[in-house]
MMTF fields as JSON, N, C-alpha, C and O atoms, coordinates in Angstrom:
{
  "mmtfVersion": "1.0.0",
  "mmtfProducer": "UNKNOWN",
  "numBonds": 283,
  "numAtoms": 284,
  "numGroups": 71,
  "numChains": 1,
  "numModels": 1,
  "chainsPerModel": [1],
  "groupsPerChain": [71],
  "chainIdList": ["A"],
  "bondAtomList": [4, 2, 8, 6, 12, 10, 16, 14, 20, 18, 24, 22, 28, 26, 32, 30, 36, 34, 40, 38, 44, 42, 48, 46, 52, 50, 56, 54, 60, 58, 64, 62, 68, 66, 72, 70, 76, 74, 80, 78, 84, 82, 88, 86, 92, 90, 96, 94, 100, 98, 104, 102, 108, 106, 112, 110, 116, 114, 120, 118, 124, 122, 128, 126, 132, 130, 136, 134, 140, 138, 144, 142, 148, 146, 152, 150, 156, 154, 160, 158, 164, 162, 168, 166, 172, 170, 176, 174, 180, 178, 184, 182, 188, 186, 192, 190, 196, 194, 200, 198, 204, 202, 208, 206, 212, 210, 216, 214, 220, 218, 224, 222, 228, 226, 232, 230, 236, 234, 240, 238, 244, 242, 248, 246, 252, 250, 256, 254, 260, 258, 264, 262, 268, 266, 272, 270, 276, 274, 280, 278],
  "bondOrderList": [1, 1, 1, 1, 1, 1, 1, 1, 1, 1, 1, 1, 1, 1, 1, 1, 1, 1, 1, 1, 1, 1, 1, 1, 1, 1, 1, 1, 1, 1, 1, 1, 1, 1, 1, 1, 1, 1, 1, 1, 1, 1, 1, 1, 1, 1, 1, 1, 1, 1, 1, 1, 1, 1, 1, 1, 1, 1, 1, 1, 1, 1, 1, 1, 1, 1, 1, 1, 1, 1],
  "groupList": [{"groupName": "UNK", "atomNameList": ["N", "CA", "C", "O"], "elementList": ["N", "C", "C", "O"], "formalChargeList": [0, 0, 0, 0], "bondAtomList": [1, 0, 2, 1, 3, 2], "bondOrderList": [1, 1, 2], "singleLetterCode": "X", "chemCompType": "L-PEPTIDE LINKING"}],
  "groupTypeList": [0, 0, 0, 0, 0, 0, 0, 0, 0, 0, 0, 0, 0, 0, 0, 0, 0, 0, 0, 0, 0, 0, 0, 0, 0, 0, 0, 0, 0, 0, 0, 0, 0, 0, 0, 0, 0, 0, 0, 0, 0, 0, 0, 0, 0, 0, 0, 0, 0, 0, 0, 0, 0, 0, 0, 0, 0, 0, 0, 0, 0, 0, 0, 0, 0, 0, 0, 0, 0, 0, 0],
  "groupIdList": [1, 2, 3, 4, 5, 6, 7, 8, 9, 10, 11, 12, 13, 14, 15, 16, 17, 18, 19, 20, 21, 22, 23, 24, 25, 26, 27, 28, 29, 30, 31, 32, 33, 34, 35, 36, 37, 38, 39, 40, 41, 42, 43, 44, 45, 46, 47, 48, 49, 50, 51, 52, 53, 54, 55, 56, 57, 58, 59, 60, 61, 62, 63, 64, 65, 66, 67, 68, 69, 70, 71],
  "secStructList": [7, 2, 2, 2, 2, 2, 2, 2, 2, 2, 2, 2, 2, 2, 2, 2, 2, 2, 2, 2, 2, 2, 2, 1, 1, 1, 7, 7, 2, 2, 0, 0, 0, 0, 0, 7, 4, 4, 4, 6, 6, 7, 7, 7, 7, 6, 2, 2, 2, 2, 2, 2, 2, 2, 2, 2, 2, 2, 2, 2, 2, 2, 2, 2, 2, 2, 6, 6, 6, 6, 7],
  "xCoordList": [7.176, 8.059, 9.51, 10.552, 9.355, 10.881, 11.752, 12.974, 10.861, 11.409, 12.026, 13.233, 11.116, 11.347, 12.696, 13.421, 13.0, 14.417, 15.924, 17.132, 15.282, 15.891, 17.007, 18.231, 15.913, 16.131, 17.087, 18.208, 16.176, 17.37, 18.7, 19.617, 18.66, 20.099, 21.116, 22.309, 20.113, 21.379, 22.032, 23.165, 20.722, 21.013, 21.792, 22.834, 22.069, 22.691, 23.937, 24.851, 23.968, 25.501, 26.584, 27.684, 26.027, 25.995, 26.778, 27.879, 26.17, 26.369, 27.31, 28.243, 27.471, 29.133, 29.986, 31.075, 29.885, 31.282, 31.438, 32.605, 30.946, 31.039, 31.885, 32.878, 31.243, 31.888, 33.33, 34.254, 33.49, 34.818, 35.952, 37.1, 35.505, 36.67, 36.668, 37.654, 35.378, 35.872, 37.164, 37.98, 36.618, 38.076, 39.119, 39.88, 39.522, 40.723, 41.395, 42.439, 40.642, 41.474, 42.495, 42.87, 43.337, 44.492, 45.459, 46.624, 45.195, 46.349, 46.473, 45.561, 47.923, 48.146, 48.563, 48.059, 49.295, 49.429, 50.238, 49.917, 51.802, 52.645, 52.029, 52.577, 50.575, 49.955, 49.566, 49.72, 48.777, 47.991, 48.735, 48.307, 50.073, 51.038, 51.779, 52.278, 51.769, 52.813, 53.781, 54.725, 53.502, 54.86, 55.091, 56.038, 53.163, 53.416, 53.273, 52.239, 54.458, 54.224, 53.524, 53.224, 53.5, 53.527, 52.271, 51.879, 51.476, 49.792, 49.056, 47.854, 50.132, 49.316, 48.814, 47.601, 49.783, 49.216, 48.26, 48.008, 47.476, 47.019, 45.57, 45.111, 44.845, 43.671, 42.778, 43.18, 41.536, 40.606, 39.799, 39.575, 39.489, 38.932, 37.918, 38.077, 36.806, 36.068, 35.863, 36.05, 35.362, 34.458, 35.101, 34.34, 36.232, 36.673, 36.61, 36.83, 36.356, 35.596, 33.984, 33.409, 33.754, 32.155, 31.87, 30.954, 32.502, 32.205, 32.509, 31.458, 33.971, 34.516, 32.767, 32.157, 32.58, 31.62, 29.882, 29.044, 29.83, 28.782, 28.975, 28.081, 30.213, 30.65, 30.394, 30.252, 30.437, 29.98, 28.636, 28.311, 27.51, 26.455, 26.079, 25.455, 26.547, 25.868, 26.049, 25.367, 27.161, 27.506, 26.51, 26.166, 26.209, 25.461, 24.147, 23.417, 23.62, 22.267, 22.082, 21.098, 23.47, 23.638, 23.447, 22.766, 24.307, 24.034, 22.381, 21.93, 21.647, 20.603, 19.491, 18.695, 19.765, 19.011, 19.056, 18.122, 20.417, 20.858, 20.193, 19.856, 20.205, 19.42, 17.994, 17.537, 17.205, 15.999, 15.719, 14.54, 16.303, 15.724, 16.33, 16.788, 16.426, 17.068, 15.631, 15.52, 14.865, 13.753, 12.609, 11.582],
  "yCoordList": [-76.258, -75.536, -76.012, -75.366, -77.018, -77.601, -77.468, -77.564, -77.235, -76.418, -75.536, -75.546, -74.454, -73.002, -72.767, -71.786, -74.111, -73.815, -74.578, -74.401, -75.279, -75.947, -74.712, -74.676, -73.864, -72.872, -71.792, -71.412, -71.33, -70.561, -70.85, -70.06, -72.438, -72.516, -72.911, -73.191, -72.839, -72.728, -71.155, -70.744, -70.461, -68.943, -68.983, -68.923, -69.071, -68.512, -69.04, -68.282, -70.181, -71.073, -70.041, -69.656, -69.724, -69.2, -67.892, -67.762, -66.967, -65.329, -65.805, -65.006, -67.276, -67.293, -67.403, -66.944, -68.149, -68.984, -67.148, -66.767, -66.705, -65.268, -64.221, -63.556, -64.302, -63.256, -63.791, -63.067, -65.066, -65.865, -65.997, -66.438, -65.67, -65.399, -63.784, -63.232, -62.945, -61.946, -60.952, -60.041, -61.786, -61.702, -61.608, -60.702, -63.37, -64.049, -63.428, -63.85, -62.476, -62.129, -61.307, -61.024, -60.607, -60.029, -61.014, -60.722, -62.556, -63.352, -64.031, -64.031, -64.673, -65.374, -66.799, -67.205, -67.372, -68.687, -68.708, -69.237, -67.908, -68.079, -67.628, -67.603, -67.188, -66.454, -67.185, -67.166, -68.148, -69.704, -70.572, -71.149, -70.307, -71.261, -70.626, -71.288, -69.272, -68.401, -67.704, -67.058, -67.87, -67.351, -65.463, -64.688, -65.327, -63.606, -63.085, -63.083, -62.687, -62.719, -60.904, -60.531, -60.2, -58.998, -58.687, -57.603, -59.747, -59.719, -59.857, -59.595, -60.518, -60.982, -59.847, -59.68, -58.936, -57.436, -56.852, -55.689, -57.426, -55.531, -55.953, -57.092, -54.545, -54.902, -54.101, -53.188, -54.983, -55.0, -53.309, -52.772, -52.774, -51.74, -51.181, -51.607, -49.938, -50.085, -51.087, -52.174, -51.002, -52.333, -53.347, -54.238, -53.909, -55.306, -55.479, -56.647, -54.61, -54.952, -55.592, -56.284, -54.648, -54.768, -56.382, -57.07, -56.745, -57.698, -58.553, -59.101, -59.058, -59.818, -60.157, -61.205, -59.153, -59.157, -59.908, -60.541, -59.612, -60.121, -61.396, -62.065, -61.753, -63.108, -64.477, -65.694, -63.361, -64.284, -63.96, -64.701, -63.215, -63.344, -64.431, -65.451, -64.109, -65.224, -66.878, -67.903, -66.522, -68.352, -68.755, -69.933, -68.055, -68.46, -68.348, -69.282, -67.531, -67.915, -69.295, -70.03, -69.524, -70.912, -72.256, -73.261, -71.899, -73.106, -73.636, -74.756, -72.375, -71.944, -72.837, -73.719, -72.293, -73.044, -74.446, -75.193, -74.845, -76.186, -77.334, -78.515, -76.132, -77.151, -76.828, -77.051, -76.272, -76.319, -77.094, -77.408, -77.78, -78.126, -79.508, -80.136, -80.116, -81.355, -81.617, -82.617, -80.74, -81.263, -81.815, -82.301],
  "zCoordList": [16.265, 17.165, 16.999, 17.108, 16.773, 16.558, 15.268, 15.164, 14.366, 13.162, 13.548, 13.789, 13.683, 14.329, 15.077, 14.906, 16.18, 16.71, 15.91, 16.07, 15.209, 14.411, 13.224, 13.094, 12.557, 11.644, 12.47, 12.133, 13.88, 14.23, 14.689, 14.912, 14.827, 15.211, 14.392, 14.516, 13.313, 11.786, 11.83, 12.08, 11.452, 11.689, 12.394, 11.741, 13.681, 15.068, 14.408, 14.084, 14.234, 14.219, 13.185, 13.58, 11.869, 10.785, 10.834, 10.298, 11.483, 11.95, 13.045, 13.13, 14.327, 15.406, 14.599, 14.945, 12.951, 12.445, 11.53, 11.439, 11.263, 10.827, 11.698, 11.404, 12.706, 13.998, 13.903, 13.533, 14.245, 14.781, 13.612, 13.678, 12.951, 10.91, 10.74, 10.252, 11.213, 11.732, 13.146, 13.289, 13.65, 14.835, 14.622, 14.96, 13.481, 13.659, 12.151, 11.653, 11.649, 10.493, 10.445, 9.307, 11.743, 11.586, 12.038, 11.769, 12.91, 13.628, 12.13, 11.304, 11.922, 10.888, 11.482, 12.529, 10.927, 11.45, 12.498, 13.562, 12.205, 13.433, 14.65, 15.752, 14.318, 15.56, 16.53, 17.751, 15.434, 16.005, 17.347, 18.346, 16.755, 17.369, 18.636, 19.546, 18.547, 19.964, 19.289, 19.746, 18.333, 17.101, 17.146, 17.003, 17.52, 17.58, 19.139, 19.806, 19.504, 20.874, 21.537, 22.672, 20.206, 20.486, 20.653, 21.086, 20.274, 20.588, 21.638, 21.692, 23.035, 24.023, 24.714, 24.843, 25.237, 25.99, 25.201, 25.517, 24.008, 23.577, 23.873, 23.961, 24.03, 25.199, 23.383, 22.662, 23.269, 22.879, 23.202, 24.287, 21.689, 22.206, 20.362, 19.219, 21.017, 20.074, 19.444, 19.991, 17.938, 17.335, 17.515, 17.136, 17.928, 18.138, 19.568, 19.89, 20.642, 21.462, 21.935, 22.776, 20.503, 20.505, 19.796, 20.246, 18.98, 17.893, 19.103, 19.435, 20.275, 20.97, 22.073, 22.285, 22.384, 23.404, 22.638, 23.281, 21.429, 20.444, 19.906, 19.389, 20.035, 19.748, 20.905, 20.788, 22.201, 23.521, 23.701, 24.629, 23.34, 23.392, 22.267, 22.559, 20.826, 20.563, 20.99, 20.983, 21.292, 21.123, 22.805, 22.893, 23.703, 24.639, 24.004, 24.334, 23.222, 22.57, 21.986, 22.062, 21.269, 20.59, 21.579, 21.38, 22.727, 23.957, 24.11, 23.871, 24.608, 24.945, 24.057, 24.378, 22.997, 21.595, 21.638, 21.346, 22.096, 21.611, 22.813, 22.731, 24.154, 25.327, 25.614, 26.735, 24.581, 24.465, 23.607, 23.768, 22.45, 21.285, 21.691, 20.737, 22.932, 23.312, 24.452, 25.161, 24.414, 25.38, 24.414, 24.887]
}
């Protein structure tokens, strides 16, 4: 059994660091920093809504995983 959660929380980890390089691929660096200020108002919509919202499901699957496989 502990395999089993072991494997998926490679998987899981794998497909968040995916989502999260998906996101961050239109901010550039001055973005990182406050540099682009024209980004803060704009409201999330279609698939980068969808991906934003899939990005917080997984990473709570990831929690989830991580405090079962600690029992």
């Amino acid at each position: 059994m502990q395999t089993a959660i072991n494997i998926a929380m490679i998987i899981v980890s794998v497909v968040l660091i995916i989502m999260i390089l998906l996101q961050a691929k239109g901010s550039g660096f001055t973005g990182t920093f406050g540099g682009d200020a024209g980004s803060i108002n704009r409201t999330r919509r279609g698939v980068e809504k969808t991906l934003f919202q899939a990005t917080i499901v997984t990473a709570v699957v990831y929690v989830v995983l991580a405090m079962i496989s600690t029992f």
